[in-house]
C-alpha positions in Angstrom: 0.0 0.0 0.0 1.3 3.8 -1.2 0.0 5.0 2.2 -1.4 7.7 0.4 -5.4 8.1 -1.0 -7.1 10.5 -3.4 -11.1 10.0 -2.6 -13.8 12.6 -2.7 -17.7 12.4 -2.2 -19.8 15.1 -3.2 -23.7 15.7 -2.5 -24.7 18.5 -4.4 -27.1 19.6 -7.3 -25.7 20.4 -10.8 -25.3 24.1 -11.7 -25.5 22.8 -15.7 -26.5 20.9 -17.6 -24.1 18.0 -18.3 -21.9 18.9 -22.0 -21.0 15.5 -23.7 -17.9 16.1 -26.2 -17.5 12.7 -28.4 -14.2 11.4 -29.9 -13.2 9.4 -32.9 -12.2 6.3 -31.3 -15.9 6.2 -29.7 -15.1 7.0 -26.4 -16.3 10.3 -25.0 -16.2 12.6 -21.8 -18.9 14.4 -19.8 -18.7 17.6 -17.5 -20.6 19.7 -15.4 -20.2 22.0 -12.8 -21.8 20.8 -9.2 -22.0 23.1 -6.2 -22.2 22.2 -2.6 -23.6 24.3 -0.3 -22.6 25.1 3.8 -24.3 27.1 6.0 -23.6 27.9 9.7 -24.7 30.7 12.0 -22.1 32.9 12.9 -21.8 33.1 16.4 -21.0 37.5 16.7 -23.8 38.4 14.9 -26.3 35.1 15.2 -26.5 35.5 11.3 -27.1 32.1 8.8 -24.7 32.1 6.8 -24.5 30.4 3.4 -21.5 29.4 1.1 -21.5 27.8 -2.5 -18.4 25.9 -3.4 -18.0 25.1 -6.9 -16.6 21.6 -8.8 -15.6 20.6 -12.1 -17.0 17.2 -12.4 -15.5 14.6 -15.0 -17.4 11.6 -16.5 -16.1 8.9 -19.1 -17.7 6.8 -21.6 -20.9 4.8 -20.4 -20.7 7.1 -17.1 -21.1 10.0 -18.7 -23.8 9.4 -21.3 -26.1 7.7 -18.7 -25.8 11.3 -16.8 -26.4 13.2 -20.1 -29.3 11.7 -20.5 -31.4 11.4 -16.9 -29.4 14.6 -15.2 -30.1 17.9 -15.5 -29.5 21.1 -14.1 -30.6 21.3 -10.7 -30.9 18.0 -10.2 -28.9 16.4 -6.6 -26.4 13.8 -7.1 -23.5 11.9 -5.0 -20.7 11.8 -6.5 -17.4 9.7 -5.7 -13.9 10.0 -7.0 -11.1 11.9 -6.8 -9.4 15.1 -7.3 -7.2 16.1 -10.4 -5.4 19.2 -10.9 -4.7 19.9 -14.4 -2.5 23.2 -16.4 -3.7 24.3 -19.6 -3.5 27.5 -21.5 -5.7 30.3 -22.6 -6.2 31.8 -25.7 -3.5 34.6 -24.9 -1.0 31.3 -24.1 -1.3 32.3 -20.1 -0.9 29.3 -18.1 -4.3 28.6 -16.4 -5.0 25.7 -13.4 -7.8 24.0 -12.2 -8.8 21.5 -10.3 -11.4 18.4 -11.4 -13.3 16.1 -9.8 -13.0 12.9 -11.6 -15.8 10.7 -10.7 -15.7 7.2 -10.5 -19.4 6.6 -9.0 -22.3 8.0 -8.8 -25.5 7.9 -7.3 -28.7 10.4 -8.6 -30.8 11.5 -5.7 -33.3 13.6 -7.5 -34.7 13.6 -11.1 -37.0 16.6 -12.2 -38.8 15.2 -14.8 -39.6 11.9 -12.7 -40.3 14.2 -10.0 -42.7 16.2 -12.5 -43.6 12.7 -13.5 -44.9 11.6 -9.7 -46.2 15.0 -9.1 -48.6 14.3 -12.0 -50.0 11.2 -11.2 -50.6 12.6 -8.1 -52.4 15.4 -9.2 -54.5 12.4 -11.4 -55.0 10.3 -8.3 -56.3 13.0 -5.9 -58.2 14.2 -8.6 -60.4 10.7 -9.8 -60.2 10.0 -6.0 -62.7 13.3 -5.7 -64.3 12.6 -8.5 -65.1 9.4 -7.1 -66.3 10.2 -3.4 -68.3 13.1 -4.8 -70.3 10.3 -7.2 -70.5 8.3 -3.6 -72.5 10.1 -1.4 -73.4 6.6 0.6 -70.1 6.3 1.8 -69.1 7.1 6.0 -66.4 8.8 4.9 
């Protein structure tokens, strides 16, 4: 063992939606941008106080078009993987840094559309369920 590890896990909701860039070999590679939020109450002035934290998220292949196509943004996910740092330069040739989460599993914890979805048939059920007792005057209840 290295004695060393490089493991993150994120609960957040995606700030975009996820941008799917294909190659020629097939393969392909997802991103979005995820934010966490904390929020404390700071003791002087008994104030809430609420930070976003931003992260580059990084899918491959399979991972990412699954994602593509049931995420969007908004939507909470848990992610797992770990963190990359990576150098790349602008269009001026500056040298520019940042730092990725590449995800190695994930979890989605809320969908809009199925939530949309179950908030429908709700709406359908309440509604044939009063259109029902109202035809039922006989009934106790």
């Amino acid at each position: 063992m290295s004695g060393t590890l490089n493991k993150v896990m994120l609960i957040g909701h995606l700030g975009d939606d996820v941008k799917l860039r294909r190659f020629d070999d097939g393969g392909c590679i997802g991103r979005f941008p995820l934010a966490t939020n904390e929020t404390y109450t700071n003791k002087q002035t008994n104030e809430k106080v609420s930070n976003t934290e931003w992260h580059n998220v990084i899918l491959r292949n399979k991972a990412a078009e699954i994602c593509e196509k049931y995420l969007s943004k908004g939507d909470k996910v848990y992610i797992e993987g770990r963190i990359k740092g990576r150098k790349w330069q602008d269009d001026k040739g500056n040298d520019r840094y940042t730092t990725e989460i590449h995800c190695t599993d994930f979890t989605f914890l809320s969908n809009k559309s199925e939530n949309e979805q179950s908030n429908d048939i709700k709406t359908e059920v309440v509604n044939n369920t009063q259109n029902t007792s109202e035809t039922n005057d006989d009934l106790p209840f």
